[in-house]
N, C-alpha and C positions, 0 to 999 in steps of 0.2 A: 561601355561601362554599365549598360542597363542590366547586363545579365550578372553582373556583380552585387550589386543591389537587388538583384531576385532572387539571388540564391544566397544572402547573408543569414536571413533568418531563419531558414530551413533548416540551415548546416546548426547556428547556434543552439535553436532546438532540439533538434538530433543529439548535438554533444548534450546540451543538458540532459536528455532524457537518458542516455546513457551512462553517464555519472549516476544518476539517481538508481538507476537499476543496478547499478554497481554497486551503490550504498547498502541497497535493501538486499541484497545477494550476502553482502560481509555482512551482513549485520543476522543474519537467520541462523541460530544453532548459537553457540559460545557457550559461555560457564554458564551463565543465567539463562539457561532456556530453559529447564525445569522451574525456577521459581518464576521466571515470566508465564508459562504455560499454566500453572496452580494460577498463580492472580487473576488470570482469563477464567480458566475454571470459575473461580470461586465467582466473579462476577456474573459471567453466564447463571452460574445457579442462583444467582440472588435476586437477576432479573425477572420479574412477573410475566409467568406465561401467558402470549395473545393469541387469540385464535385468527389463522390465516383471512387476509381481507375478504370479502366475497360470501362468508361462511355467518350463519348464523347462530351461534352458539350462546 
């Protein structure tokens, strides 16, 4: 029964993470992906541009 309990949490994992990929899959594109996509827009531009790390600007 050891290899029952070694392989419990794997499998649970797995299915969770497979649900969650399945969420984020239905959930890409629908009625509102135009006005989702403008509200990112609009955020990205209102964001203050940073100069990449490393850079001295």
């Amino acid at each position: 029964m050891d290899y029952v309990s070694a392989l419990v949490p794997p499998v649970v994992m797995a299915i969770f993470f497979i649900g969650v990929v399945r969420v984020i899959v239905k959930t890409q594109g629908g009625a509102a992906k135009a006005k989702e996509d403008a509200a990112v827009d609009a955020a990205l531009s209102e964001a203050p541009r940073q100069a990449p790390a490393g850079t001295d600007a």
